[in-house]
C-alpha positions as CSV (number, residue, x, y, z in Angstrom):
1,X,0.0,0.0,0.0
2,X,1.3,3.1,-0.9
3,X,0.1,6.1,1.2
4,X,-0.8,10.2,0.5
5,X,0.7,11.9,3.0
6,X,-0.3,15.0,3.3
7,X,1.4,16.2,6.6
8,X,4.4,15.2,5.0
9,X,3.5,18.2,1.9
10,X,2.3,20.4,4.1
11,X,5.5,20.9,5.6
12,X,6.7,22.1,2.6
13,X,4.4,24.0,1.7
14,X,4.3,25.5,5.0
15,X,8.1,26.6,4.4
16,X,7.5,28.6,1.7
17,X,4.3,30.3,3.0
18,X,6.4,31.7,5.8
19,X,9.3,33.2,3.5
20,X,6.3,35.0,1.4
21,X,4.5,36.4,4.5
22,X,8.6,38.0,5.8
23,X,8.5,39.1,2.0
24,X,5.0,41.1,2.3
25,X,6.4,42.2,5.5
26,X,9.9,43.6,4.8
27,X,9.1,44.5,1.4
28,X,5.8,46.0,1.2
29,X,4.7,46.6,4.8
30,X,1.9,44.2,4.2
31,X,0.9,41.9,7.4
32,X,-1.5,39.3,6.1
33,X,-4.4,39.0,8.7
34,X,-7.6,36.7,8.9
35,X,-10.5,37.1,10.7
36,X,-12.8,34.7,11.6
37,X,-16.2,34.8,12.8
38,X,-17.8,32.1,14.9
39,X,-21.5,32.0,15.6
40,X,-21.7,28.9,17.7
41,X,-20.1,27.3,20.7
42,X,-18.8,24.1,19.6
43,X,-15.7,22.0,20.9
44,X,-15.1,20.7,17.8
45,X,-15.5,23.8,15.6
46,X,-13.3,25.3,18.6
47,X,-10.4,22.7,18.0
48,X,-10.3,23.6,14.2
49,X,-10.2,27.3,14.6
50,X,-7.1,26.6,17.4
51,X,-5.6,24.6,14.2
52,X,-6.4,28.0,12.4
53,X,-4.5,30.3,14.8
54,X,-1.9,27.5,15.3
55,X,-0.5,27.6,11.6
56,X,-1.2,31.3,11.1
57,X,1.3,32.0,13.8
58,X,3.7,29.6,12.7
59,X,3.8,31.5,9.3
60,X,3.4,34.8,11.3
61,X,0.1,35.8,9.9
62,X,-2.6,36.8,12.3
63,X,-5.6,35.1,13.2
64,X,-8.4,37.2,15.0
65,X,-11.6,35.5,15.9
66,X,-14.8,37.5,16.8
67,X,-17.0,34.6,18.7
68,X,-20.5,36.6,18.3
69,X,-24.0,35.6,18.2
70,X,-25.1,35.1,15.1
71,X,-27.5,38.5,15.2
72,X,-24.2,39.9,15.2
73,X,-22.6,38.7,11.7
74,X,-24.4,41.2,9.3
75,X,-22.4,44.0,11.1
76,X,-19.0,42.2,12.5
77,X,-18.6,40.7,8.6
78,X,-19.5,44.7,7.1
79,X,-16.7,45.8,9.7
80,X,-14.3,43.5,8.7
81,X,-15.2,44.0,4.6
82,X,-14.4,48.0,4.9
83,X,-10.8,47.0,7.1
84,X,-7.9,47.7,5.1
85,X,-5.4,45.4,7.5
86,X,-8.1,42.3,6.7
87,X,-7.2,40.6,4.1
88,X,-9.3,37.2,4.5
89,X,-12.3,36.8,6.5
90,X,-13.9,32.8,7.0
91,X,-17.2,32.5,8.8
92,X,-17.0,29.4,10.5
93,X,-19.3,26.5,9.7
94,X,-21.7,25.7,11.0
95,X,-23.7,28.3,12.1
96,X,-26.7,27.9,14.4
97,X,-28.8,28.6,12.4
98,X,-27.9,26.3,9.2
99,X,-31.0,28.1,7.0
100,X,-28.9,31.5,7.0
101,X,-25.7,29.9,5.5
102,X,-25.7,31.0,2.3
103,X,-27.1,34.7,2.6
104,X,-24.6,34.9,5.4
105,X,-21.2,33.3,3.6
106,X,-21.9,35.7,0.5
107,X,-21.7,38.9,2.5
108,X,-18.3,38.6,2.6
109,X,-16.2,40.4,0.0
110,X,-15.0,38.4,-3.0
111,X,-11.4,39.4,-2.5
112,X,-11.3,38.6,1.2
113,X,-13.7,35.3,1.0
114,X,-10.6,33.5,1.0
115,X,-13.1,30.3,2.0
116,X,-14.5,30.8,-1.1
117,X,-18.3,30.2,-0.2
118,X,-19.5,33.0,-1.8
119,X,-21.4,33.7,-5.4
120,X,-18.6,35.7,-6.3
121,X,-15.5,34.3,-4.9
122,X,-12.1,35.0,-6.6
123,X,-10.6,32.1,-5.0
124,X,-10.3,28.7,-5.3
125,X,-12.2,26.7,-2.4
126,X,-9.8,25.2,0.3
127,X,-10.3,21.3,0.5
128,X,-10.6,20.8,-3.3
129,X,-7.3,22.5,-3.7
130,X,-5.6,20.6,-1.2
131,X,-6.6,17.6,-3.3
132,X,-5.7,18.8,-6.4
133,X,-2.0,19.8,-4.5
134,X,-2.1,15.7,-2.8
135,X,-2.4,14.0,-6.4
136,X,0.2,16.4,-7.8
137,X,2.5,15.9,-5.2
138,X,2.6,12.4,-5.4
139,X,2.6,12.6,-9.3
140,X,-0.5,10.9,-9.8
141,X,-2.0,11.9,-13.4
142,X,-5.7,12.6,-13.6
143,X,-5.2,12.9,-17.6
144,X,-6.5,9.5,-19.3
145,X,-7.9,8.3,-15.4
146,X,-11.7,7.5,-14.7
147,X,-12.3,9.4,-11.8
148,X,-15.0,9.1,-9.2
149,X,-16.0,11.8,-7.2
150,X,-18.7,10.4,-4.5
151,X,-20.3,13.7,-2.8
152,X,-21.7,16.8,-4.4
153,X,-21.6,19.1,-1.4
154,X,-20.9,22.6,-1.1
155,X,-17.3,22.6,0.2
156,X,-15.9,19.8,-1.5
157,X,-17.6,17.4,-4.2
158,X,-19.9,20.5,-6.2
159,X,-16.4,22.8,-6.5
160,X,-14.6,19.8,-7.0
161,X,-16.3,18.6,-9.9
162,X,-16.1,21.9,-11.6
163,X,-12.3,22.0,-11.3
164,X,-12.1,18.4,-12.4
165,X,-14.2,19.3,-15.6
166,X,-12.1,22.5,-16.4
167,X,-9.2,20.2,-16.7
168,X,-10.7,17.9,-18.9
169,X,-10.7,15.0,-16.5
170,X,-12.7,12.3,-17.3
171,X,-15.1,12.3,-13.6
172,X,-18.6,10.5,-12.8
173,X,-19.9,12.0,-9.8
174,X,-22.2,9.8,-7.4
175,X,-24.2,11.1,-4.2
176,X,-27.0,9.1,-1.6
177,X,-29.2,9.0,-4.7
178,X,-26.7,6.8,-6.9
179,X,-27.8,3.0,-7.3
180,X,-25.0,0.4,-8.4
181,X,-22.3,2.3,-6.5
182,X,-20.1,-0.5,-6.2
183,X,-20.0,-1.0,-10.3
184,X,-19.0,2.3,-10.5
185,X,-16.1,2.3,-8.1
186,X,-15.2,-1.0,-9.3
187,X,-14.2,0.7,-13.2
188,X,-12.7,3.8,-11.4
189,X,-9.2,4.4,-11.3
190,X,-9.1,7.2,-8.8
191,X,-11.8,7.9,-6.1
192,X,-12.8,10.7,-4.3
193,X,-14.8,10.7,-1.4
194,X,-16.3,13.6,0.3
195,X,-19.6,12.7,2.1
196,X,-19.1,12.4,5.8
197,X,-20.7,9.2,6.2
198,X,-18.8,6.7,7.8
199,X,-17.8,3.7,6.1
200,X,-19.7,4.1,2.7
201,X,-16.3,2.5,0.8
202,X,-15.3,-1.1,1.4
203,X,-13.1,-3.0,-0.5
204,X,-15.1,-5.2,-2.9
205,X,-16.0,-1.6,-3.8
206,X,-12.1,-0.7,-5.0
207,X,-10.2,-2.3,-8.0
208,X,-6.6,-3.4,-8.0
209,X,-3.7,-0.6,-8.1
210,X,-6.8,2.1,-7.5
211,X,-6.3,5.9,-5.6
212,X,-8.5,6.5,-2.9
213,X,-8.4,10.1,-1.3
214,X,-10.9,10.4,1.6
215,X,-11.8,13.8,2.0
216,X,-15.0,13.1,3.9
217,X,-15.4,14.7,8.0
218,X,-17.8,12.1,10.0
219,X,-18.3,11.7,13.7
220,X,-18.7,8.2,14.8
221,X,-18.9,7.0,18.4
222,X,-17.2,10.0,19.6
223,X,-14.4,10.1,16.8
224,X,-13.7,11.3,13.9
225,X,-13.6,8.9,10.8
226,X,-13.5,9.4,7.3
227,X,-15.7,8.1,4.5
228,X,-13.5,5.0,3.6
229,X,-14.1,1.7,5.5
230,X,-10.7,-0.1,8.1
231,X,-10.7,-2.5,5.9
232,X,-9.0,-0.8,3.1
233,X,-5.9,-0.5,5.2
234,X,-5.4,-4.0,4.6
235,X,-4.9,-3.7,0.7
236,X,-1.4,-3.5,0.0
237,X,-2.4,-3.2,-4.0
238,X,-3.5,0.6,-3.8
239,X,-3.1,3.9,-2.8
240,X,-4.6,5.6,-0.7
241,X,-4.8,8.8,2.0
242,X,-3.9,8.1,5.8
243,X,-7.1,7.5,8.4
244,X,-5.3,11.3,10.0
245,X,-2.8,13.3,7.6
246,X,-3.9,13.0,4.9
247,X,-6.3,15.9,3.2
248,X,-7.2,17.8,6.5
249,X,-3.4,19.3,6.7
250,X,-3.0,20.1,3.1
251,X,-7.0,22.2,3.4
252,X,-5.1,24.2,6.1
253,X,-2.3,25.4,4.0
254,X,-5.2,25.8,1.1
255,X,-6.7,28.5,3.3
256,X,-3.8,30.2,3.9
257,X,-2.5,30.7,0.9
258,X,-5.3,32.1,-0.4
259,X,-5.0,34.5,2.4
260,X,-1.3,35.2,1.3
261,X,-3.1,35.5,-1.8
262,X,-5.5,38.3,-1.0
263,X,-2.2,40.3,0.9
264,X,-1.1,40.1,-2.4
265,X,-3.5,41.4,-4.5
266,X,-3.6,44.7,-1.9
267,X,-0.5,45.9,-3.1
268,X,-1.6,45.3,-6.7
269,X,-4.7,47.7,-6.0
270,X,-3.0,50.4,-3.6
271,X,-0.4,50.0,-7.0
272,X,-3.3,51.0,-9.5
């Protein structure tokens, strides 16, 4: 079995993130910020915005996070939209009230939704770049490949597909409504999953010398899981991401550097 780390790329990537922030810096005065805004008390929605503030320190950009009620957003995100020293603002999902996402996420400015949940956004969305930056890394060719994309959501499978079909990949896209799974994984070379329910890939579902990248989030039992079933880390005839390591750290350094990104783009406006 041959596994995608990416923990072991993010480190990288992480590397040269920090010497373009000290660039932005010393060159141009620019000090990237993010703000985040976070409209429900959650442990887990607490440990990923720690994550957040973890790596933003490490590359020394700041991390500020406005915990409000969610009356509260309208305002906090207009504040933070007419800020000059913000450069990317994320409003942490999910909110409490799940039927305001979308009028909420697109209030953010297009240059600043460095998330990229918006209508509008100018950016490409976090996870599905980290994918893209996993099967590159490893040198895994899409071109030519029959990919399988199970998920069509928001975040992950609906951006994904569109990035997959903009390269001219060859990708079939299943969701809870597909029938026959299993014959479709079975012809695919690579497979993507990005559902969040546990255990919805087994291997009589996966053909010799397949990919698998499990992008999907799940709680089960009190843990997190992914999408892909144990048993698959028994295979020793494919490849496939790590149970932790894999996508998650990889979506991190996604975020950011579309962050760095947006610092970027400042000077080319103050420069116009």
């Amino acid at each position: 079995m041959k596994i995608l780390n990416g923990s072991e790329l993010a480190g990288f990537i992480k590397e040269r993130q920090a010497k373009q922030v000290r660039a932005l810096r010393q060159a141009h005065d620019v000090f990237p910020k993010l703000a985040i805004v976070q409209c429900k008390d959650d442990p887990v929605i607490d440990t990923y915005v720690r994550l957040k503030k973890s790596y933003g320190s490490d590359i020394l950009i700041e991390v500020d996070v406005y915990r409000i009620s969610q009356d509260k957003a309208d305002e906090t995100i207009s504040v933070l939209n007419n800020d000059p020293s913000v450069h990317g603002i994320i409003v942490q999902l999910p909110l409490a009230d799940t039927s305001e996402t979308d009028r909420v996420v697109s209030l953010v400015e297009p240059e600043k939704d460095v998330d990229a949940l918006g209508p509008d956004a100018t950016f490409e969305p976090a996870t599905p770049m980290a994918i893209m930056w996993l099967l590159a890394g490893y040198n895994i060719d899409l071109a030519g490949k029959k990919v399988l994309l199970i998920g069509r959501g928001k975040l992950v499978g609906a951006p994904l597909e569109k990035i997959l079909q903009a390269n001219d990949i060859d990708v079939a896209v299943a969701d809870r409504s597909t029938k026959e799974l299993d014959v479709l994984s079975n012809s695919a070379d690579v497979i993507i999953t990005a559902t969040g329910s546990p255990a919805i890939l087994y291997s009589n579902m996966v053909k010799e010398r397949a990919v698998v990248v499990d992008a999907g989030i799940a709680s089960e039992a009190g843990k997190t899981v992914g999408d892909v079933a144990l048993e698959l880390y028994e295979r020793d005839d494919i490849t496939i991401t790590p149970s932790k390591g894999g996508v998650g750290p990889l979506t991190v350094c996604a975020l950011f550097e579309n962050v760095i990104g947006a610092a970027q783009a400042s000077i080319r406006q103050e420069e116009m």
